[in-house]
N, C-alpha and C positions, 0 to 999 in steps of 0.2 A: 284300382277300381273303387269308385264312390257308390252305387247302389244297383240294385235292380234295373231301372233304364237306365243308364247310361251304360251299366255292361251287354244289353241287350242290344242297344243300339249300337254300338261298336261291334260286335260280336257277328251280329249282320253283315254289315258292311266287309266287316274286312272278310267273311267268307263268300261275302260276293266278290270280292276282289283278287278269291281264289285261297286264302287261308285254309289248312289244315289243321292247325294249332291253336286253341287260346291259354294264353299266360294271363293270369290276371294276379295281382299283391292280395294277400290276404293279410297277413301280416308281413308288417314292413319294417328294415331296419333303418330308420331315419338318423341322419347326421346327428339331428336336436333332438334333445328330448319333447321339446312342444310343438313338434313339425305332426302331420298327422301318420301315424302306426299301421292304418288300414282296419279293416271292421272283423276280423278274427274269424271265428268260428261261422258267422252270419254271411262270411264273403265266401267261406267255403262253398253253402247250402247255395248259393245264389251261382258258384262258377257250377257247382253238378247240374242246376236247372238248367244253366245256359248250355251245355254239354247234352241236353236228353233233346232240346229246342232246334238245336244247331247242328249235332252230328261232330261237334269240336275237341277232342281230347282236352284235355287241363293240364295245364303247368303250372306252377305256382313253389313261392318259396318256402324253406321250412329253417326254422330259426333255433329250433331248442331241442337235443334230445327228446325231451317229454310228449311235445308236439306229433314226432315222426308220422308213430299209426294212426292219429286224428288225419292229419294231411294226406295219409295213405289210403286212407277210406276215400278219398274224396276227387286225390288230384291222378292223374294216368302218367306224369311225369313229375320227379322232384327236385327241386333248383334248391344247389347251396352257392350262398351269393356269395362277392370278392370277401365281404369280411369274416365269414365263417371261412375261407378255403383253408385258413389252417386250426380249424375246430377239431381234431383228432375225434374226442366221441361225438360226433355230429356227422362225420365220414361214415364213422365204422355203422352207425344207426342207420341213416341210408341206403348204406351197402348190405345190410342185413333186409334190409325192406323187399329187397328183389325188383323193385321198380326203377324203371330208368331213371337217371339222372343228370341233370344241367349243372355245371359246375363252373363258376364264372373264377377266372383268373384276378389275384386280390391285386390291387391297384400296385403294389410294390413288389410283387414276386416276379422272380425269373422263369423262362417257361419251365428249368428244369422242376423248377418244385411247385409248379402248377402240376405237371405230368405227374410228381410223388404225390401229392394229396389224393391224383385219381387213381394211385396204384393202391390205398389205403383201404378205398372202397373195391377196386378190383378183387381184391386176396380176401372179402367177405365172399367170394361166389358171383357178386356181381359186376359182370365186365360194359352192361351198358350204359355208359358215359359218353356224355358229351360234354367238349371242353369249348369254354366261352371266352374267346379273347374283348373286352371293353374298355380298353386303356389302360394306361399307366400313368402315374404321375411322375411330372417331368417340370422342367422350370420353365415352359410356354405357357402363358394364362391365355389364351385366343381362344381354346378351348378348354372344357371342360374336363376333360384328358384328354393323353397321346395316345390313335392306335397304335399298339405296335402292329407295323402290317407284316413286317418282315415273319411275325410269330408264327401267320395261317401256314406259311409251306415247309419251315420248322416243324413245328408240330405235326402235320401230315406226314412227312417225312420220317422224324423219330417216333410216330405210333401210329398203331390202326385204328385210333377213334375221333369219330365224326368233328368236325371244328367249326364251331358258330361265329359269329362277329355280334356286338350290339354297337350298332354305331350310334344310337341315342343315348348314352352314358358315354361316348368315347366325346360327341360333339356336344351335348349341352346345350345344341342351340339346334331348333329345326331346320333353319336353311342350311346346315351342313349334313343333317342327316344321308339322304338322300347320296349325295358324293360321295361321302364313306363307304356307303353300303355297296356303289360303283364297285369301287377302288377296290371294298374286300371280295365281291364275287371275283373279280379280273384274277386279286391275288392264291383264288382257291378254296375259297371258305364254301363248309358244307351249308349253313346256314346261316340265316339273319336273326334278328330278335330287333322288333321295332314296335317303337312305343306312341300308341293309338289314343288321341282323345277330342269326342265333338266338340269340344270350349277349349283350346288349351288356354285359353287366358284365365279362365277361373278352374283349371285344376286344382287340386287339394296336393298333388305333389307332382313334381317333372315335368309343368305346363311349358316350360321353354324347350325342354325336345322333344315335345310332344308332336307329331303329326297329325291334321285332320282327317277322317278318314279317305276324303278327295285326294288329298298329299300323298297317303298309302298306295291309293289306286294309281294315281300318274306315276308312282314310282317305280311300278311293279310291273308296269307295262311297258319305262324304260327298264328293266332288269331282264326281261321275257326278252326285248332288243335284243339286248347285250348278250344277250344269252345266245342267242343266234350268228351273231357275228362270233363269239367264241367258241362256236358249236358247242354248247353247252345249255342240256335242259333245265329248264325252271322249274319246280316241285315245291308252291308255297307252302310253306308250315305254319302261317299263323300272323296276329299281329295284339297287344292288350284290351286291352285284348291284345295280343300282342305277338308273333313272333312270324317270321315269313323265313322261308328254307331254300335252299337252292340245292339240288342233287345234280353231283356231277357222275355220269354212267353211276357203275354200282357201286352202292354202300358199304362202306368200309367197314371191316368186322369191327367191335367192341372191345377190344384188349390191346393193353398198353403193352411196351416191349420192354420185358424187363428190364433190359441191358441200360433202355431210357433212364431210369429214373434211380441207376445206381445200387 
C-alpha cells in the first residue's frame, strides 16, 4: 500500500468482488535496502480507517519483536513472512499476542519445518494459524518461484490448519497468477492471498504480479466456476488489498499434530 486512495480504491473493489479480508504492507521486508519499506505506523492508521469504511478485517505483516503490540492494536490478523518463518522470538511474540496468524512458508524450507515454526507459536496458547505455501526457490527462472503444489495436501493431511496459496510471489508475473491460483484451489488450498493494484505499472513494489482490480474480479468468477465443477464453495477472504479464500465444507480446527513436527 502507497496511501490513502489507492488503499481505498482497492479496498472497494475487491470487496465488491466479494473480499472478506484486507492485507495491506505496512512495513515491508524488501530484497534492497533502497527498494521502498512501506509507510509504518501511518499505513497502519490508514488500514484501521479502511476497515471501519469497508467492514474488511486487516492483515498485515509484522517484522520486529518490538513492533508486535503496535501491529496488534491495529491489524485483526498477523502475517510473519517467509524470511522471519525461522525468527524464534518473532514466533513466540505472536503466539503470545492471541491473534490469529498468517505464516508464509520461507522460500527454502521443507514443509516439515514450516509445520515446527507453526508448532512454536502453537505451544504459546495460540493454535490459530495459518500456513501459507508461495514458492520455493528452485533452479527454473520462468518464474519467480516454484509452487510447491504437492505441499497443499501434505500439509492438510499432516495438520489441522487452514492452508493458503499466494500465487503472486510463487508467479512474479500477473499472467500466471490467475492459473496458479486454479491449479492451487483444484489441489485443496484453504485460501488465496492475491496481490491488488490500480497502476501495476507504477507500483512502488510487486507491480509485475500485481492484478488490476478487473483481473481480481474475472478471476474470481472463474474460481466461483471451478468451484462448482469441484462441488466446492467459494468463501472470498480478501485481496491488497489483498487476499481471496476458498473454504472447502468446514473449517479445519487450528492445531498442528504434534507427531508432525517431531
Amino acid at each position: 500500500m502507497e496511501g490513502m486512495p489507492m488503499l481505498a480504491e482497492v479496498a472497494t473493489a475487491v470487496a465488491a468482488s466479494g473480499a472478506r479480508l484486507l492485507r495491506g504492507g505496512a512495513f515491508k521486508p524488501r530484497t534492497s535496502p533502497y527498494a521502498f519499506q512501506g509507510l509504518g505506523t501511518e499505513a497502519l492508521e490508514m488500514l484501521a480507517e479502511v476497515r471501519a469504511t469497508t467492514g474488511l478485517p486487516v492483515v498485515t505483516e509484522v517484522l520486529d519483536v518490538r513492533h508486535v503490540e503496535l501491529v496488534a492494536r491495529h491489524a485483526d490478523v498477523l502475517q510473519v513472512g517467509a524470511r522471519n518463518m525461522y525468527n524464534v522470538p518473532l514466533l513466540n511474540a505472536v503466539g503470545d499476542s492471541g491473534l490469529p496468524v498468517l505464516l508464509k512458508r520461507s522460500f527454502a524450507a521443507t514443509v516439515h519445518e514450516l509445520v515446527s515454526a507453526a508448532e512454536y507459536i502453537a505451544v504459546r496458547g495460540n493454535t490459530q494459524v495459518i500456513l501459507c505455501e508461495r514458492g520455493i526457490r528452485t533452479f527454473e527462472p520462468s518464474t519467480r518461484n516454484t509452487l510447491d503444489v504437492a505441499a497443499i495436501p501434505v500439509l492438510k493431511k499432516e495438520t489441522h490448519l487452514p492452508v493458503f496459496v499466494d500465487p503472486s510471489h510463487a508467479a512474479g508475473r500477473a499472467e500466471f497468477v490467475a492459473p496458479i491460483a486454479y491449479a492451487a484451489m483444484a489441489a485443496g488450498a484453504d485460501g488465496l492471498i492475491v496481490e491488488v493494484h490500480p497502476s501495476p505499472a507504477t507500483a512502488k513494489s510487486d507491480g509485475d504480479q500485481s492484478l488490476t482490480p478487473g483481473a481480481f474480479d474475472d478471476m474470481m468468477r472463474m474460481l466461483m466456476a471451478l468451484g462448482e465443477t469441484m462441488q466446492r464453495s467459494v468463501v472470498p477472504l480478501g485481496g491488497e488489498a489483498r487476499v481471496l479464500s476458498l473454504d472447502a465444507a468446514p473449517r479445519r480446527t487450528c492445531t498442528a499434530r504434534a507427531a508432525s513436527a517431531g
